[in-house]
TORPA-4810 file (N, C-alpha, C, O; in nm, 3 decimals):
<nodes>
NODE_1_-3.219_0.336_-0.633_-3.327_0.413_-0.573_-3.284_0.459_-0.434_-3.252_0.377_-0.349_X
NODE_2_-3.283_0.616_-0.407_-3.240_0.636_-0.313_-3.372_0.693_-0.230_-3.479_0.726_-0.282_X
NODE_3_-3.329_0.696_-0.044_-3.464_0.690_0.011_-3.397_0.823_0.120_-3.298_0.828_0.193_X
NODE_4_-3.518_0.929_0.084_-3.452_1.045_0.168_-3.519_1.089_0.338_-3.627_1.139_0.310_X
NODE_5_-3.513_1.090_0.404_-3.592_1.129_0.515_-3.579_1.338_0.565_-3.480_1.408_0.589_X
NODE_6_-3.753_1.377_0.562_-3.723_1.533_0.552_-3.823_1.582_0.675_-3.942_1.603_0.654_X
NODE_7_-3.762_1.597_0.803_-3.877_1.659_0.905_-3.918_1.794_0.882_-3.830_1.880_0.872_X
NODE_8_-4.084_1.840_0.867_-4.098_1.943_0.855_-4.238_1.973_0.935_-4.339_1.905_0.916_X
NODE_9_-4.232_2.099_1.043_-4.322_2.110_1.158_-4.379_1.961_1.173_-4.488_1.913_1.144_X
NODE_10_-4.265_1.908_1.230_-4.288_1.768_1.337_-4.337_1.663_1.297_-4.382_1.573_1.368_X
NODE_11_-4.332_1.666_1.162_-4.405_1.580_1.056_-4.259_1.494_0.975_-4.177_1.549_0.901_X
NODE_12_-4.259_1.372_1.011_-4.100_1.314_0.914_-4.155_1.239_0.768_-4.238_1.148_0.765_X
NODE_13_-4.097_1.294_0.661_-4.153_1.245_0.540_-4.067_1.196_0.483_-3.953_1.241_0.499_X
NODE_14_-4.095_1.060_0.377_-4.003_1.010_0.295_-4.005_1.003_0.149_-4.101_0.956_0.088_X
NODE_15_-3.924_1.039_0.106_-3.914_1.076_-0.024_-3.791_0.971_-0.091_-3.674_0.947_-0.061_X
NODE_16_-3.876_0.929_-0.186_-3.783_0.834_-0.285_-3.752_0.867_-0.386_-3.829_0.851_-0.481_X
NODE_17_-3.620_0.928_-0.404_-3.581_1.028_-0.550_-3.461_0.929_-0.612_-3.363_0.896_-0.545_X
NODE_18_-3.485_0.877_-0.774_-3.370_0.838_-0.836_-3.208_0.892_-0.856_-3.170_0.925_-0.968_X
NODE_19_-3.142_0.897_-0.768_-2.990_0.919_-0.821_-2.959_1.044_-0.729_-2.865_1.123_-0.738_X
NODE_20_-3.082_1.039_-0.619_-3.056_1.150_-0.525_-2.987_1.126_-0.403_-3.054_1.052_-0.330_X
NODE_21_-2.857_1.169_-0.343_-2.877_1.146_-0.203_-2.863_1.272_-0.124_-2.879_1.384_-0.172_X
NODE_22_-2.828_1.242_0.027_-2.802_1.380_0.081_-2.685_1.459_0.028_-2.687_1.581_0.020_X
NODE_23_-2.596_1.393_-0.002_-2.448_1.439_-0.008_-2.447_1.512_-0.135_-2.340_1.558_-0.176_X
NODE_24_-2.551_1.526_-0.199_-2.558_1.581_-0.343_-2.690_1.721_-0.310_-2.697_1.833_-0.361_X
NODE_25_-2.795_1.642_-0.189_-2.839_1.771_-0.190_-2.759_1.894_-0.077_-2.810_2.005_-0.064_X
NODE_26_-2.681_1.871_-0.031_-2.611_1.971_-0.001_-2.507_1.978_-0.034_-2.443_2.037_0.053_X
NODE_27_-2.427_1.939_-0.142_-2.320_1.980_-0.266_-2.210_1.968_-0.167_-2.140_2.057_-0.119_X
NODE_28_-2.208_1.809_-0.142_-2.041_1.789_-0.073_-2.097_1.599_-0.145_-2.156_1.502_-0.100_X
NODE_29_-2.041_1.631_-0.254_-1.963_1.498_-0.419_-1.886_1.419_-0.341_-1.810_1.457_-0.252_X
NODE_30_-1.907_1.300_-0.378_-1.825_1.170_-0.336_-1.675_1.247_-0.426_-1.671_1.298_-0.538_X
NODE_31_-1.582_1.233_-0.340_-1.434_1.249_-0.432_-1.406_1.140_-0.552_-1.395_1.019_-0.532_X
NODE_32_-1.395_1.208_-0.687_-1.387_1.092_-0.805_-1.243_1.103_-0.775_-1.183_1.159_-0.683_X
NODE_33_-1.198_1.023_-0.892_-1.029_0.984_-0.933_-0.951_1.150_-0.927_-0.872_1.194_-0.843_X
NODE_34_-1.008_1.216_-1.045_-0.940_1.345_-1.011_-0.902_1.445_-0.935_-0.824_1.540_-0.941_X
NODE_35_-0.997_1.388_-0.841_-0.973_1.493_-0.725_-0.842_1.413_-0.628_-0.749_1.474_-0.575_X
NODE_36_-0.864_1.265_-0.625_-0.856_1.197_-0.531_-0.616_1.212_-0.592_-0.524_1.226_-0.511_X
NODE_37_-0.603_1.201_-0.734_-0.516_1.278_-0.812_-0.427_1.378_-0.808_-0.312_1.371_-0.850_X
NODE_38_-0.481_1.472_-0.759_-0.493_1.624_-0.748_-0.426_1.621_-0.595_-0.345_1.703_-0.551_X
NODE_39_-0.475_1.516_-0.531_-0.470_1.589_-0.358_-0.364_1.532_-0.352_-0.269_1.589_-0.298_X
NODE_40_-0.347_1.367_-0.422_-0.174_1.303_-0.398_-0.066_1.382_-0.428_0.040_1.392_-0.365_X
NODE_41_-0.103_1.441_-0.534_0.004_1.517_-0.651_0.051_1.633_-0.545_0.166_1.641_-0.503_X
NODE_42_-0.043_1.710_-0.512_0.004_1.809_-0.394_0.041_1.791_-0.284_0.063_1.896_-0.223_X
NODE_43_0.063_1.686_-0.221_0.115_1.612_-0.074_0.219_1.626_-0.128_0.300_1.714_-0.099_X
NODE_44_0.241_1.507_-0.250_0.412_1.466_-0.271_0.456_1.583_-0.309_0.558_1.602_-0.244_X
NODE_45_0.427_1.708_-0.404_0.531_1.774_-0.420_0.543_1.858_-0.345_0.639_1.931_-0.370_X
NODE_46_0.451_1.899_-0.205_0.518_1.945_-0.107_0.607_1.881_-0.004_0.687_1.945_0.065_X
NODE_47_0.588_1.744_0.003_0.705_1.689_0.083_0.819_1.609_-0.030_0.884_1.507_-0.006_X
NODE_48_0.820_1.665_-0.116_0.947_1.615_-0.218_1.074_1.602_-0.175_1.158_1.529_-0.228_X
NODE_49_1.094_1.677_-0.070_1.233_1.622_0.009_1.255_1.631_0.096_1.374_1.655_0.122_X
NODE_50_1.190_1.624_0.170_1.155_1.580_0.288_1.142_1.459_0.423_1.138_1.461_0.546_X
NODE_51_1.136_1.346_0.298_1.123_1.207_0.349_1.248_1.191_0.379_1.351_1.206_0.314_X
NODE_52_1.207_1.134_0.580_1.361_1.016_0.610_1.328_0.942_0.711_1.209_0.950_0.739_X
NODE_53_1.384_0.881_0.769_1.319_0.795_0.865_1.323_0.626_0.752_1.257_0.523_0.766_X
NODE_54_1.371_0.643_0.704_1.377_0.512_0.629_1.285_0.487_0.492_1.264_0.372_0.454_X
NODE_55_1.223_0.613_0.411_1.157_0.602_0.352_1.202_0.596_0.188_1.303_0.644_0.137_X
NODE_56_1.102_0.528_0.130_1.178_0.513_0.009_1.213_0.613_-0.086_1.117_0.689_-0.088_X
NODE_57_1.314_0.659_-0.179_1.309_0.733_-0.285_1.163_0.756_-0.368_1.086_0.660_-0.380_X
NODE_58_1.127_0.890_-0.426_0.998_0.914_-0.496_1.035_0.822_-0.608_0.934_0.769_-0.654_X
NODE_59_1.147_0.784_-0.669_1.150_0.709_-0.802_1.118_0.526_-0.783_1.099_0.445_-0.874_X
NODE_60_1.121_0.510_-0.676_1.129_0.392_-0.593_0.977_0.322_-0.566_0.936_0.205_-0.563_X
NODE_61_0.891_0.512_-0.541_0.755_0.460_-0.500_0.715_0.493_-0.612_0.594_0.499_-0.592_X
NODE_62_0.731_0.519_-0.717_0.659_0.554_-0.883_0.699_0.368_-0.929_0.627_0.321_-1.017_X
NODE_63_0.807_0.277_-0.869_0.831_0.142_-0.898_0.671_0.054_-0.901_0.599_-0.001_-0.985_X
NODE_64_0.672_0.083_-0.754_0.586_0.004_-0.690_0.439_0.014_-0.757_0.374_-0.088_-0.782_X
NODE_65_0.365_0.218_-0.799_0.294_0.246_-0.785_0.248_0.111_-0.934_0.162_0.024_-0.944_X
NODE_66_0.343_0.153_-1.010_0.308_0.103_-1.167_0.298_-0.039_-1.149_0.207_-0.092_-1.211_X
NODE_67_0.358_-0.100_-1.091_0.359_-0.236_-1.081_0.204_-0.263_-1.048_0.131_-0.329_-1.122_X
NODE_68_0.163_-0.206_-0.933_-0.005_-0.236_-0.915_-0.064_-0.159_-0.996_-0.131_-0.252_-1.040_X
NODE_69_-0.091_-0.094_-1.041_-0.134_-0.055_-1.217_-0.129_-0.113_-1.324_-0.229_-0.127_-1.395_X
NODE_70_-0.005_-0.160_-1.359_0.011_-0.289_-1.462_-0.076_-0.401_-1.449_-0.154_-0.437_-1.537_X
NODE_71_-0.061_-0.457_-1.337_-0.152_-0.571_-1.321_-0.287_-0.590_-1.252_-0.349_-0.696_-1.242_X
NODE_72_-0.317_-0.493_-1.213_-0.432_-0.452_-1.131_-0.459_-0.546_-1.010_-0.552_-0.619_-0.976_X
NODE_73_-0.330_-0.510_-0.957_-0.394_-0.558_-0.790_-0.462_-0.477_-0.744_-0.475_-0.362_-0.785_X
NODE_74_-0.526_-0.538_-0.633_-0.628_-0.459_-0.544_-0.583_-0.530_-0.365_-0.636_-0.483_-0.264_X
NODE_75_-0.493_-0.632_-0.360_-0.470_-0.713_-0.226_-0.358_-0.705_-0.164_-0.296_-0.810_-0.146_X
NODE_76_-0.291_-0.551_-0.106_-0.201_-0.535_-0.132_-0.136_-0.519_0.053_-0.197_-0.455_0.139_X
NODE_77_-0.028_-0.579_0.073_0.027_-0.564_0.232_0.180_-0.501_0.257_0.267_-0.566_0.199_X
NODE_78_0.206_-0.442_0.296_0.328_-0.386_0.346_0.381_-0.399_0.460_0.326_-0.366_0.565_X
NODE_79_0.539_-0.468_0.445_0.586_-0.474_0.589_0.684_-0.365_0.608_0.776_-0.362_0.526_X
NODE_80_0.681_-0.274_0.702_0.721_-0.185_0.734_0.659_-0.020_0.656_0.681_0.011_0.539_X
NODE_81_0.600_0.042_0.731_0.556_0.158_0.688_0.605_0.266_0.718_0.552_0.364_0.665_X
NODE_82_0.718_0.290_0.811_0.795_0.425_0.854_0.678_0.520_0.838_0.566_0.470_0.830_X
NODE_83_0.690_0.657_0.833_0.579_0.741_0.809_0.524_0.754_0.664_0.497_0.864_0.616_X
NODE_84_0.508_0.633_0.593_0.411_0.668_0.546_0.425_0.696_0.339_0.334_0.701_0.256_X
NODE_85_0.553_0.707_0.324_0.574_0.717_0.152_0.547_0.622_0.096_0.446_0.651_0.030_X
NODE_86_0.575_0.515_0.077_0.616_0.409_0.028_0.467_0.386_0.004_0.425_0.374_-0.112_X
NODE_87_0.372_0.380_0.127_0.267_0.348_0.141_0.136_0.420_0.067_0.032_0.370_0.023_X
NODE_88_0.178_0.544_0.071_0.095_0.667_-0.040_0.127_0.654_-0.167_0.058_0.723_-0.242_X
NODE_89_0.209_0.588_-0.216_0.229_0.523_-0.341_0.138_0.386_-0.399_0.073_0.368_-0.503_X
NODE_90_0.161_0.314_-0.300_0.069_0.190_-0.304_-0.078_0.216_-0.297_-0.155_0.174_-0.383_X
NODE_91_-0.109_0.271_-0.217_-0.238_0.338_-0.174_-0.305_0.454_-0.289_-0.427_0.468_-0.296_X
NODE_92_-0.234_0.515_-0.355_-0.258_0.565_-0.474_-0.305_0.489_-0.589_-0.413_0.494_-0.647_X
NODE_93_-0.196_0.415_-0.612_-0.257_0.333_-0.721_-0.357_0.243_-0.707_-0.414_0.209_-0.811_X
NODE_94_-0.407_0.177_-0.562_-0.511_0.098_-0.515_-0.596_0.154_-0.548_-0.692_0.099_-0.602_X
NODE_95_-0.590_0.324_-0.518_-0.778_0.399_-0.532_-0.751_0.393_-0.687_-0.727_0.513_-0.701_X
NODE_96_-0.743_0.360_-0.769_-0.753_0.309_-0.961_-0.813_0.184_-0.973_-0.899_0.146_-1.052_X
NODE_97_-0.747_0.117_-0.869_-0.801_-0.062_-0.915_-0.874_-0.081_-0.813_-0.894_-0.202_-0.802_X
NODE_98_-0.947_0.004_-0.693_-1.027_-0.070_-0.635_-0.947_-0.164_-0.554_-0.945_-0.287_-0.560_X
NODE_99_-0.920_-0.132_-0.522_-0.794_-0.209_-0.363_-0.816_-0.119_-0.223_-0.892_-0.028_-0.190_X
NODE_100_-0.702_-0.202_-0.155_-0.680_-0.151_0.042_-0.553_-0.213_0.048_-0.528_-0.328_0.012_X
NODE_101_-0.479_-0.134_0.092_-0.345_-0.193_0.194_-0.379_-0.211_0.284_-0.485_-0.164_0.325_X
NODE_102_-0.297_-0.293_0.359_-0.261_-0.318_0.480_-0.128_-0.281_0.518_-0.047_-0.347_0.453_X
NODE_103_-0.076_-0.208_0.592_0.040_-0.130_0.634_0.101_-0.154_0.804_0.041_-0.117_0.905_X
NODE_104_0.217_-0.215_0.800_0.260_-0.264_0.940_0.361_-0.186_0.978_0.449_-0.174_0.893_X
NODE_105_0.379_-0.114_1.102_0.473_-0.050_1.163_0.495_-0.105_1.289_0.394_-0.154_1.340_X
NODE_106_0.621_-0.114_1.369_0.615_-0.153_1.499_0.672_-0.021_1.550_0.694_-0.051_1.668_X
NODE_107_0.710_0.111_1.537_0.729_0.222_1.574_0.598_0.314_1.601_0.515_0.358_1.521_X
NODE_108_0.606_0.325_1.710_0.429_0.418_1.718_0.452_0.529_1.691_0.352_0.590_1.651_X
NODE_109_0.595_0.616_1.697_0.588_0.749_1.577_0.578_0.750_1.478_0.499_0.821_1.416_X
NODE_110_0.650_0.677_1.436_0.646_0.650_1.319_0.507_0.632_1.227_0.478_0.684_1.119_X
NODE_111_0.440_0.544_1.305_0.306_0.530_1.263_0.198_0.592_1.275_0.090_0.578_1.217_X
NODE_112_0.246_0.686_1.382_0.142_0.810_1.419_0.167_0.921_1.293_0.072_0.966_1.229_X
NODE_113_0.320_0.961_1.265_0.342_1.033_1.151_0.249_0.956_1.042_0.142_1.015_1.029_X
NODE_114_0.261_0.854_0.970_0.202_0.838_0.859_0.088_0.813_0.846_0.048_0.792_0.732_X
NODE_115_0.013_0.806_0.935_-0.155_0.857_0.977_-0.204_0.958_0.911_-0.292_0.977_0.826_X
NODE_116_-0.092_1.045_0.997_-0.140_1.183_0.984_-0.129_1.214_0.779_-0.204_1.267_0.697_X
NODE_117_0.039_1.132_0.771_0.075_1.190_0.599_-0.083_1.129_0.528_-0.160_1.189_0.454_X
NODE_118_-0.092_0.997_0.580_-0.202_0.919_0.475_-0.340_1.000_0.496_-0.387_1.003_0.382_X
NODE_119_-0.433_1.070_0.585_-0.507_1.202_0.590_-0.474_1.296_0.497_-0.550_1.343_0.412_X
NODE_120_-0.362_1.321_0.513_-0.301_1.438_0.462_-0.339_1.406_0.290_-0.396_1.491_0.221_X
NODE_121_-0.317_1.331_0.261_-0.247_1.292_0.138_-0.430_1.267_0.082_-0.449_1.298_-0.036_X
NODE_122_-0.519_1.230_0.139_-0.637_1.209_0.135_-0.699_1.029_0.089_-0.797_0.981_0.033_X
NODE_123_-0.570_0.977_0.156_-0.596_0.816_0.099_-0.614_0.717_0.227_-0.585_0.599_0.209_X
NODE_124_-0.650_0.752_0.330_-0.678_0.708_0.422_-0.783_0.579_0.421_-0.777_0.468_0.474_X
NODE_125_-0.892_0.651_0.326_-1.017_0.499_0.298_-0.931_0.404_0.276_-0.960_0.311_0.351_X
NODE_126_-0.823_0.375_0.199_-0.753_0.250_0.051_-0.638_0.233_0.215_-0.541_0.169_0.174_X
NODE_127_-0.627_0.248_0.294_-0.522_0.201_0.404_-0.583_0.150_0.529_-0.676_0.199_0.593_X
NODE_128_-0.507_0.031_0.557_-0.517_-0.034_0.677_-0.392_-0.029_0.751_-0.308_-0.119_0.739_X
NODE_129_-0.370_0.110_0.856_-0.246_0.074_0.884_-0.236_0.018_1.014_-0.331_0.043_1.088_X
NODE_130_-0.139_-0.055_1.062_-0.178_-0.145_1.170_-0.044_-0.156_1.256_0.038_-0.241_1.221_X
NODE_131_-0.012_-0.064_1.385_0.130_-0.081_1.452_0.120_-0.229_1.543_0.046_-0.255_1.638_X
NODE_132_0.207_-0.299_1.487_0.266_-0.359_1.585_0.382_-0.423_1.544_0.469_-0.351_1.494_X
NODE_133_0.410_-0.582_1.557_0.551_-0.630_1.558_0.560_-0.674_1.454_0.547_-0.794_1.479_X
NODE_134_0.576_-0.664_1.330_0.557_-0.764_1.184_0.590_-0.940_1.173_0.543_-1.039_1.116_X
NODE_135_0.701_-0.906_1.266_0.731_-1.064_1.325_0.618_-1.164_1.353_0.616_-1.283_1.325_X
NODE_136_0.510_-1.077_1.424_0.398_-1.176_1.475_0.281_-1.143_1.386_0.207_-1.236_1.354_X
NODE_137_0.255_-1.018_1.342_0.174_-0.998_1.274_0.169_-1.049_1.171_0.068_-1.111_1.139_X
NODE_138_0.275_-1.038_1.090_0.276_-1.110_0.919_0.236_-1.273_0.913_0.175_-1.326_0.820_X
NODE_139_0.277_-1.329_1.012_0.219_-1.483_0.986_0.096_-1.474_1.012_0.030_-1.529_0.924_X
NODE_140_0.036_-1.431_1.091_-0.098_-1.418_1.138_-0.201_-1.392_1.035_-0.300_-1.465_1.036_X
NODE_141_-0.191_-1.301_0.949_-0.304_-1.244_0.868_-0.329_-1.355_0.770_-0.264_-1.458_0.755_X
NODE_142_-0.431_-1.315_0.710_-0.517_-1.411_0.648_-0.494_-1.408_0.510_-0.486_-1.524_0.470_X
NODE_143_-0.477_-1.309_0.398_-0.451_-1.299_0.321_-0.619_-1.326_0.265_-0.717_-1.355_0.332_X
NODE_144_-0.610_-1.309_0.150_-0.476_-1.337_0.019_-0.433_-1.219_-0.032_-0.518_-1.131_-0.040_X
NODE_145_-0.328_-1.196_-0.068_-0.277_-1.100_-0.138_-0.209_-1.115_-0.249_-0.156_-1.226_-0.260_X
NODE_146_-0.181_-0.997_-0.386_-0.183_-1.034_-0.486_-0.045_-0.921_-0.496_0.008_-0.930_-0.607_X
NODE_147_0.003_-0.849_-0.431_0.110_-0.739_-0.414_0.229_-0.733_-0.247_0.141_-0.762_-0.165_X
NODE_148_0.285_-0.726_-0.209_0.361_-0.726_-0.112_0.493_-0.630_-0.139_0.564_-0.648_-0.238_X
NODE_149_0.516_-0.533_-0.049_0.623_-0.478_-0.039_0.720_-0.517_0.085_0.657_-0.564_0.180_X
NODE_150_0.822_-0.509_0.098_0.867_-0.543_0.245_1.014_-0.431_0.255_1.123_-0.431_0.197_X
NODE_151_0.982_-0.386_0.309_1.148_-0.267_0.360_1.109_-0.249_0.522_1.073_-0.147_0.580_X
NODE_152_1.132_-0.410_0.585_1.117_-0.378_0.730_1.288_-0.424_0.748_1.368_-0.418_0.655_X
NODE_153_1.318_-0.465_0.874_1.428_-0.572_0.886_1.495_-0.656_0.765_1.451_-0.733_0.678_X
NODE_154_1.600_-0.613_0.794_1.627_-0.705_0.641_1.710_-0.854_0.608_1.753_-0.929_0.521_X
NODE_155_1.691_-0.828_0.770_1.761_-1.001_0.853_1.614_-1.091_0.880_1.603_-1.202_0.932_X
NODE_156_1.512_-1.004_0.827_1.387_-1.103_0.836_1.331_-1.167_0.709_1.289_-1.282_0.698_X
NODE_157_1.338_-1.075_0.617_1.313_-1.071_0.470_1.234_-1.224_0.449_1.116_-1.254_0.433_X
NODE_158_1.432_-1.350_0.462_1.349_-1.463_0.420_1.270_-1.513_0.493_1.202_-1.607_0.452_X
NODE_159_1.255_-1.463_0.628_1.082_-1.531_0.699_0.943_-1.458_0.694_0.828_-1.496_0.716_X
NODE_160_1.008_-1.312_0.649_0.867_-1.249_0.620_0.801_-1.362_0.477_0.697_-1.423_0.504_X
NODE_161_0.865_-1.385_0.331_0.837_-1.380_0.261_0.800_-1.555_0.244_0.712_-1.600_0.170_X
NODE_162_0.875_-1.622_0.317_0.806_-1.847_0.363_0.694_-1.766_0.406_0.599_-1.775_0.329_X
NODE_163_0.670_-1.670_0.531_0.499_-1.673_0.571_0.363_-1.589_0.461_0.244_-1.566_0.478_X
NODE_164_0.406_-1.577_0.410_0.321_-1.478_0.269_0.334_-1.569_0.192_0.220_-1.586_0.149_X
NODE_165_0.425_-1.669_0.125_0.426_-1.717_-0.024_0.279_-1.784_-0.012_0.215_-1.767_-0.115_X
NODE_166_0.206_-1.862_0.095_0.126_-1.933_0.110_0.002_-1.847_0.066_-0.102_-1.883_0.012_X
NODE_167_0.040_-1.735_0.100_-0.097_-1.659_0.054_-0.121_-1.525_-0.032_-0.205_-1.435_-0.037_X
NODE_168_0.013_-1.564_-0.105_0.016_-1.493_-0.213_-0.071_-1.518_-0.364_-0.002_-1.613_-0.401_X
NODE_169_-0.152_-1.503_-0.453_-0.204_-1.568_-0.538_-0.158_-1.559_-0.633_-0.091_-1.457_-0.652_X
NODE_170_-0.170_-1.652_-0.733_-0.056_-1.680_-0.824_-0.072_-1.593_-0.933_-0.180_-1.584_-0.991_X
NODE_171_0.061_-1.507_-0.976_0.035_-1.392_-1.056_0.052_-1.290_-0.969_0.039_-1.175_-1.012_X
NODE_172_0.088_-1.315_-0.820_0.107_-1.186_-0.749_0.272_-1.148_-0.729_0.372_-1.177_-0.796_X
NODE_173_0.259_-1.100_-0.652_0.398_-1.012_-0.698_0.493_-0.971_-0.500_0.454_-0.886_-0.419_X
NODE_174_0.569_-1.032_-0.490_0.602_-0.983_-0.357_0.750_-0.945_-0.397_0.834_-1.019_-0.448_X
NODE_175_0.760_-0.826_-0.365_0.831_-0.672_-0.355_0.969_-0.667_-0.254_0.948_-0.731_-0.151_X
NODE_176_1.072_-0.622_-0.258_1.160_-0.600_-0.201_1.252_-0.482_-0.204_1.289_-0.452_-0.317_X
NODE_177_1.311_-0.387_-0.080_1.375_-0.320_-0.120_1.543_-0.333_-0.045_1.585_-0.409_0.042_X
NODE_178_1.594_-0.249_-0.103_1.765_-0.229_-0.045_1.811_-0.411_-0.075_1.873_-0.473_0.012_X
NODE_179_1.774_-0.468_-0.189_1.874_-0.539_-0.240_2.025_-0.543_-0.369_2.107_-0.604_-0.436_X
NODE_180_1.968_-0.428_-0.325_2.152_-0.392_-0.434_2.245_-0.469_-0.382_2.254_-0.506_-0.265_X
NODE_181_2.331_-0.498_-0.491_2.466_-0.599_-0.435_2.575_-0.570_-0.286_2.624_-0.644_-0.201_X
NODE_182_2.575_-0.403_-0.320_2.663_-0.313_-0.150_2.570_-0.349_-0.064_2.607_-0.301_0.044_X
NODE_183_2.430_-0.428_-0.043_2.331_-0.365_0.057_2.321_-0.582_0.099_2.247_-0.650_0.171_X
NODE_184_2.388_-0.601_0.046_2.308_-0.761_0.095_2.407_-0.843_0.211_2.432_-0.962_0.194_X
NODE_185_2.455_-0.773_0.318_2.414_-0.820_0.467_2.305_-0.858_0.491_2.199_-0.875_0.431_X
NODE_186_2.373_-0.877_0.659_2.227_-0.885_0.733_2.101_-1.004_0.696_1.987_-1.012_0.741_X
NODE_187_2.162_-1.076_0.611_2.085_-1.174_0.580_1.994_-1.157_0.432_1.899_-1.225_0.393_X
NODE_188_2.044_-1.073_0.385_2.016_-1.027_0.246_2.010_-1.124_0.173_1.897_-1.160_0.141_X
NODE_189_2.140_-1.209_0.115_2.210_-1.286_0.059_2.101_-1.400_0.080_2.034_-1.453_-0.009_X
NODE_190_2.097_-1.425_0.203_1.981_-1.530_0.226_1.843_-1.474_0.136_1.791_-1.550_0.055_X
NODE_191_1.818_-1.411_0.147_1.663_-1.384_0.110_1.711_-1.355_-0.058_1.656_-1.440_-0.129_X
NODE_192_1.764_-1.296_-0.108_1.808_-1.290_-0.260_1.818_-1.450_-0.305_1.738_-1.499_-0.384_X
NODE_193_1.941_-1.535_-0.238_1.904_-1.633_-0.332_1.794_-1.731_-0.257_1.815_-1.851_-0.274_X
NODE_194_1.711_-1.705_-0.199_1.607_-1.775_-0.135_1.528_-1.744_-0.321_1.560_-1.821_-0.411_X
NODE_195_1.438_-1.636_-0.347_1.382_-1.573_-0.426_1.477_-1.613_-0.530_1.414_-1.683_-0.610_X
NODE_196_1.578_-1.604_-0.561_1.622_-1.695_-0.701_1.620_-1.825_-0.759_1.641_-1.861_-0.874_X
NODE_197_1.588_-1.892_-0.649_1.628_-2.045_-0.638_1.449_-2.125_-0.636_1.412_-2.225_-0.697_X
NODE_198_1.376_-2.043_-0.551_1.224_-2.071_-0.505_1.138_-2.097_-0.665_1.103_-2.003_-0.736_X
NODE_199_1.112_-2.255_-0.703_1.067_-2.281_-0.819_0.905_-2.171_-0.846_0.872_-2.121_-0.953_X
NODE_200_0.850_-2.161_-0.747_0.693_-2.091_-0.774_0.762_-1.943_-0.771_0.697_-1.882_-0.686_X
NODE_201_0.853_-1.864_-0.817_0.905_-1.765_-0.839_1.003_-1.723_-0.944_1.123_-1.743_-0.924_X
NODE_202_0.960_-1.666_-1.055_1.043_-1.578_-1.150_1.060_-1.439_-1.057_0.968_-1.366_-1.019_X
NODE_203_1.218_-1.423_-1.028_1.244_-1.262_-1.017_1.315_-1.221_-1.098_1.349_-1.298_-1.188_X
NODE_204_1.368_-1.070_-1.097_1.363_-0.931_-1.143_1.417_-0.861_-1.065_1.399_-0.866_-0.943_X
NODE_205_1.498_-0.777_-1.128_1.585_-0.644_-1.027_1.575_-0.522_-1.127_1.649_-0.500_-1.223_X
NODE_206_1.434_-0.421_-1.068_1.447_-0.293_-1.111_1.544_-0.173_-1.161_1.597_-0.084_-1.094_X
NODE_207_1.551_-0.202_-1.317_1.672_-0.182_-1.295_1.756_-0.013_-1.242_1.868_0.023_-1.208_X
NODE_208_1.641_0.040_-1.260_1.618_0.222_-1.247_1.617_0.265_-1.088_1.604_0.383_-1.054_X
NODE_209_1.635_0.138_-0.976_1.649_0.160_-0.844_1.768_0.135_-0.773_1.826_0.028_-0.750_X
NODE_210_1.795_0.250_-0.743_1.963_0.278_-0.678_1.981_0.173_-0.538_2.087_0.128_-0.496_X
NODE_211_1.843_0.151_-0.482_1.875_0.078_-0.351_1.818_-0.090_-0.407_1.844_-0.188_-0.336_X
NODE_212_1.768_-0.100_-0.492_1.763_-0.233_-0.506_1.646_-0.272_-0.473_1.615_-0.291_-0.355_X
NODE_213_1.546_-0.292_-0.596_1.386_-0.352_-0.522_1.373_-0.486_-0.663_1.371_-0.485_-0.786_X
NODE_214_1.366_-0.599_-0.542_1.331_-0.736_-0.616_1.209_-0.742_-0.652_1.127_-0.714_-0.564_X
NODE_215_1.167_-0.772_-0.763_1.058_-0.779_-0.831_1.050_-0.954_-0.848_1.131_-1.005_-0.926_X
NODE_216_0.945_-1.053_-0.766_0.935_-1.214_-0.763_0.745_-1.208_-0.766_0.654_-1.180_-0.688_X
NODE_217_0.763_-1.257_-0.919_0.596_-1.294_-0.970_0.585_-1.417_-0.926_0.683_-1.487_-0.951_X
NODE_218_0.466_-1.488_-0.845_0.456_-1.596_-0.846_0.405_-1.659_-0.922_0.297_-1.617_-0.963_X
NODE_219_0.467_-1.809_-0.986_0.438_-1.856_-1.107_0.357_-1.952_-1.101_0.318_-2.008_-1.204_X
NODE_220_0.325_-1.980_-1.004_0.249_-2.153_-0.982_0.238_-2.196_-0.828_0.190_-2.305_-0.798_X
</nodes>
């Protein structure tokens, strides 16, 4: 039951109309799925090649998107957001299942760019993006989350992912990229067989991703 308020010569009246609101009486529609569809589809294929600054391949963020589709997360956090791809992927598939990211940048261009892309892109509601240091931020939050991506530092990896396992829920899924075998410096190696070895973790290596994204379900 919706409740309308209508001033007319100085007189305010209320009117209680079923299935009415304002936004319908002046013909501006809540955005459904298709539209919401429509507006992603036209972002990405105008910036189809475009992305750099550290952002992931489009085949990379079609990884991620399906993964939260498959299982229907909705609790989903990202460490490192550069401007903004990686994240319009995630954020896409959230507006399906009824989700929100949370999105961490410690670059304020960076994060100012993907503001603007995530507007752009029209997925701004389904994002929480949040600049600061991921270092301090990621232990901090509260969780729970049921999805995790991480393409920040990659000498941090295995401490981003000890401070998340705690509040990951079981059946969730924490994400990795640029672990291909050429790419595991920097403390790679550490965080690969951290995630191989970690009993509350079955992983996975995508196999259709040139830079390497670990796929670790938590099992228990």
């Amino acid at each position: 039951m919706k409740k309308i308020l209508i001033v007319l010569s100085g007189y305010l009246l209320l009117f209680i109309i079923p299935g009415i609101t304002l936004s319908t009486m002046y013909g501006q529609q809540p955005k459904n799925q298709a539209e919401i569809d429509a507006k992603v589809r036209k972002f990405l294929d105008s910036r189809r090649y475009s992305w750099r600054d550290m952002n992931v391949p489009a085949s990379d963020g079609q990884i991620l998107y399906d993964l939260i589709i498959k299982n229907g997360y909705t609790k989903a956090l990202e460490i490192g957001t550069s401007t903004g791809h990686s994240g319009i992927w995630i954020a896409w598939a959230l507006s399906k299942t009824g989700g929100k990211l949370i999105t961490i940048e410690i670059d304020e261009g960076r994060h100012r760019e993907a503001l603007a892309n995530f507007k752009e892109a029209g997925l701004s509601d389904y994002i929480d993006a949040r600049l600061g240091d991921a270092h301090k931020l990621v232990p901090a939050l509260e969780g729970p989350f049921d999805f995790v991506f991480s393409d920040a530092d990659k000498y941090w990896y295995t401490n981003y992912i000890k401070a998340v396992l705690p509040k990951l829920e079981k059946g969730g899924c924490f994400t990795a990229h640029n672990v291909s075998n050429q790419g595991r410096g920097y403390g790679m190696s550490e965080f690969v067989n951290f995630i191989e070895n970690e009993p509350s973790l079955k992983t996975s290596y995508a196999p259709s991703s040139r830079a390497g994204i670990s796929i670790s379900y938590k099992i228990k």
